[in-house]
N, C-alpha and C positions, 0 to 999 in steps of 0.2 A: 606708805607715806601719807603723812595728815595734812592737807592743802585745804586754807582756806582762800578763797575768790572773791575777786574785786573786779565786777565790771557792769556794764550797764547795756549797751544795744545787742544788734544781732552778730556781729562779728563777737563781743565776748561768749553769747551764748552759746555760740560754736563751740569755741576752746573749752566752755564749760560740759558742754553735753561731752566732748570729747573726753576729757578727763573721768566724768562718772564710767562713762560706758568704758574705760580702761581701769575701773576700778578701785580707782585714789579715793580715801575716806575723805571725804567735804564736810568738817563739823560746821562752816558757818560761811554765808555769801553776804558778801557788802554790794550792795548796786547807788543808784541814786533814786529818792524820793522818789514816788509815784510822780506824773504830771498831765496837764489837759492835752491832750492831743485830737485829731480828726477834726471833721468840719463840724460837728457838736462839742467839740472839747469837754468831752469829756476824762474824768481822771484815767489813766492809764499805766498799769506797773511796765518795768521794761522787760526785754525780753529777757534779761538774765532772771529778773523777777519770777516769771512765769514758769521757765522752763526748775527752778529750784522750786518753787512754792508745787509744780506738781510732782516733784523728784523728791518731797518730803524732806527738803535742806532748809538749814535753820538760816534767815534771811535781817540784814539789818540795813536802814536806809539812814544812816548820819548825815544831815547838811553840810557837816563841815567836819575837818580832822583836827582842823588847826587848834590847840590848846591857847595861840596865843590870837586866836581870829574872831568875830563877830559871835560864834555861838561856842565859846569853850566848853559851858556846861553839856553841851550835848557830844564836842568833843571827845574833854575829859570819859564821859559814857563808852563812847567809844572806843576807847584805848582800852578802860578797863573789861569789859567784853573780850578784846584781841587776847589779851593777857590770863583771862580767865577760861579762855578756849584752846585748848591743847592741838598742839599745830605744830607741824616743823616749815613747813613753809607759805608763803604766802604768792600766788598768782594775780598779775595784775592785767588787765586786757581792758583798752578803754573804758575808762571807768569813770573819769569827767573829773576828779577830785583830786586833787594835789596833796600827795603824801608826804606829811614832813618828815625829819630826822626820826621824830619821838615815836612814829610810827614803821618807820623803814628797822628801826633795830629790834624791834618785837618778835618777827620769827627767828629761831632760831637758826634758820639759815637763808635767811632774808628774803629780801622781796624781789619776784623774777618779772619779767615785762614783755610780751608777744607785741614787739610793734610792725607795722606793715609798710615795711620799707628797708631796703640795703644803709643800715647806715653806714656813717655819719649824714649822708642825703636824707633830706626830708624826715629831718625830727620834727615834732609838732606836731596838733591836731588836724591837719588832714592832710594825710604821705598819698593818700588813694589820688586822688582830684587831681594838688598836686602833679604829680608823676603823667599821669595823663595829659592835666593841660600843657607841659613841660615840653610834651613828645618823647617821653624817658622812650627808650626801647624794650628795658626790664623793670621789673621792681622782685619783692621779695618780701621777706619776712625775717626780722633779727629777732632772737630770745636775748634777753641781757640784764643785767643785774642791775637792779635800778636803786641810783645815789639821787640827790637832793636836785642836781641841775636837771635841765627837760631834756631828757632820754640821752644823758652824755654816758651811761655806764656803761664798763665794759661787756662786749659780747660774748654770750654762750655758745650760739648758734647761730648761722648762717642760710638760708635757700633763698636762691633767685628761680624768678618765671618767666618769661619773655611777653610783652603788652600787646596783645593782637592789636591789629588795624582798625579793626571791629569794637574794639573794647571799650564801654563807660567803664564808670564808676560802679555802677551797679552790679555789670557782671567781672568787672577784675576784685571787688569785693567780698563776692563769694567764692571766687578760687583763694584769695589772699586768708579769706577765715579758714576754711578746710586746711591749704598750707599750714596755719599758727596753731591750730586741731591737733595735728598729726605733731608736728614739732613739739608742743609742751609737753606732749606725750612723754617722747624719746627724752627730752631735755629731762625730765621729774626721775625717768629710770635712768638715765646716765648718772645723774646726782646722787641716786640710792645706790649705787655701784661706786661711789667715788671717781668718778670717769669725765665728768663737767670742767673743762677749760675754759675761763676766760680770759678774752684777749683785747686790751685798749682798743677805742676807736681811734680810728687815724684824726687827724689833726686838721687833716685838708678833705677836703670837698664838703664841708657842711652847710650844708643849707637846709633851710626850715619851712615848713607846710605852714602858712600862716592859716588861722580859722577860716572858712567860705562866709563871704556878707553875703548879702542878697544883692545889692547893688551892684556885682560883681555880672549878676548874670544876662544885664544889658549886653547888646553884643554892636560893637561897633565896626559898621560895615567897610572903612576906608582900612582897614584890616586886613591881610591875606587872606585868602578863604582856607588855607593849611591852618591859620592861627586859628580861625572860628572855627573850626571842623572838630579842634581838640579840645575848647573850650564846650564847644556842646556834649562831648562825649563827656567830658571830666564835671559837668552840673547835669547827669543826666543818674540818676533819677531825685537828686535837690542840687541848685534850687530850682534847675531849670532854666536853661537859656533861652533869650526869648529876643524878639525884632519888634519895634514900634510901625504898623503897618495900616495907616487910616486911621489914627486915632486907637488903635486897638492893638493890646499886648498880645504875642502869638508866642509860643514857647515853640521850640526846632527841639527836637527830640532825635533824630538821625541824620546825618548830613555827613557829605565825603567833597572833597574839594576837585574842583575839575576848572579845566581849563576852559578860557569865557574872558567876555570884555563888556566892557557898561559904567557908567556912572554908579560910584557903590549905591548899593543898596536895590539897585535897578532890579526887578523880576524880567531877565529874560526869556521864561517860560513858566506856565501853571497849565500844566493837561494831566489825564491820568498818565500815558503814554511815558511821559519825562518827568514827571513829578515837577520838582519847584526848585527852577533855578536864581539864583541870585549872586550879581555882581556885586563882586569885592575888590577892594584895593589893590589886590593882585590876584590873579583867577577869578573863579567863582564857582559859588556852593550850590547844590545839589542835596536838597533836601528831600528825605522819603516819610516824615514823621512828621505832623504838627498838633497845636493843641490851642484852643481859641479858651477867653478867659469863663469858667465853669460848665465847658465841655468838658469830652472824651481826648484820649492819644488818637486820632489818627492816620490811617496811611495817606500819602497825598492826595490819592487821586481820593478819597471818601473826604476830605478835607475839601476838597475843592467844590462839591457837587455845594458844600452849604457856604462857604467863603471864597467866592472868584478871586484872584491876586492879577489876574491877566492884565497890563499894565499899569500896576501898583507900585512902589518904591518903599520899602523897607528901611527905614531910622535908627 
């Protein structure tokens, strides 16, 4: 089967490397523009870029799909490319680009979508964070056939995985790509067998990942320390959540909610011994991670030796 791929970070590049190493002919990857990234900003391809550009796959970066949007001529391009590259289906995995009509009917057996979440829950641009700050207990992975509305198509494929306690963003993302890996696998051979059901999403329980601001990652302390415990797990490792503490942004990168009394924000302890406690609106957090602004991550008690908190108040 001939799969051409559309996606851009490292969660696609998973399903991507998956795919090659099972074999699927890949005549052509769509990702997005190169862009500046790191503290030189420098230009940087993504990582589906990288991993096709050294896989020897033929690569294109369209700004836009839309025929009737701000850059059609470069559109236009792009459809005829899809059309001129022989394909029977098209894989879509984060990809950042909204695929119109004109584009969704071009493979022959249309465009499939790895998203990272149980739907109809948390369609949208971020199911990971989401689900986290949420307190989901599961999340999961849907394969599903993707129509014009955001990710309302029906499903191929279903797996859930239970959220540890433990778990950011960071590492339920890397279980969630391997899951959507494995999955377009099976989903691409069930399809070449004729053996792929899809089945409507239910009607009820939808809800939507809205995109992460950065504003978001303030964290306010008259808060339960359950609600910030999940919040830090679900901006860890972007944007980062962080406590206004003397004047100075400090990002919490670990923290579990424990039981405690104080005026929010209060540090009721900063030793290596206990790490960094801090009252909350209800409980209070227990921080084992910090990060001071163009420092290092780290552990509290190395945190402490260069920032005392010992009767400090958190904002």
């Amino acid at each position: 089967m001939r799969v051409i791929f559309a996606g851009t970070p490292e969660f696609a590049a998973v399903a991507l490397r998956a795919l090659h190493e099972a074999g699927f002919e890949i005549p052509l990857v769509l990702t997005q523009p190169d862009r500046p990234a790191g503290r030189g900003m420098q230009m940087q391809a993504s990582a589906v870029k990288q991993y096709a550009v050294a896989h020897g796959m033929p690569v294109a970066q369209p700004v836009s799909l839309r025929l009737d949007g701000k850059y059609p001529e470069v559109a236009r391009e792009a459809h005829d490319l899809l059309r001129a590259t022989p394909h029977d289906v098209m894989v879509v995995a984060a990809y950042g680009l909204i695929l119109p009509r004109s584009v969704l009917d071009i493979p022959p057996l249309g465009c499939i979508n790895i998203h990272a979440s149980l739907l109809p829950r948390w369609r949208g641009a971020a199911p990971i964070h989401r689900a986290i700050e949420a307190g989901d207990a599961e999340t999961g992975v849907t394969i599903m056939q993707m129509e014009e509305g955001l990710d309302t198509g029906p499903m191929l494929a279903v797996e859930s995985l239970p959220i540890a306690a433990q778990d950011t963003t960071g590492s339920l993302h890397d279980k969630l790509a391997e899951l959507g890996g494995r999955m377009i696998v099976d989903a691409l051979h069930a399809l070449e067998r004729g053996g792929l059901q899809a089945t409507p999403q239910p009607e009820v329980g939808v809800i939507y990942a809205s995109k992460i601001a950065k504003e978001e990652a303030a964290l306010d302390f008259t808060l339960p320390a359950a609600t910030l415990a999940r919040k830090i797990g679900a901006f860890n490792p972007f944007p980062g959540a962080f406590g206004m503490v003397d004047g100075v942004a400090v990002k919490l990168w670990q923290a579990q909610a424990e039981s405690g009394k104080g005026e929010p924000g209060q540090v009721l302890a900063a030793n290596a011994r206990e790490g960094v406690l801090i009252a909350c609106g209800d409980g209070a957090l227990r921080v084992r991670e910090l990060q001071k602004p163009g420092g290092k991550r780290l552990a509290a008690a190395e945190f402490l030796k260069g920032f005392p908190l010992e009767n400090l108040r958190f904002s």
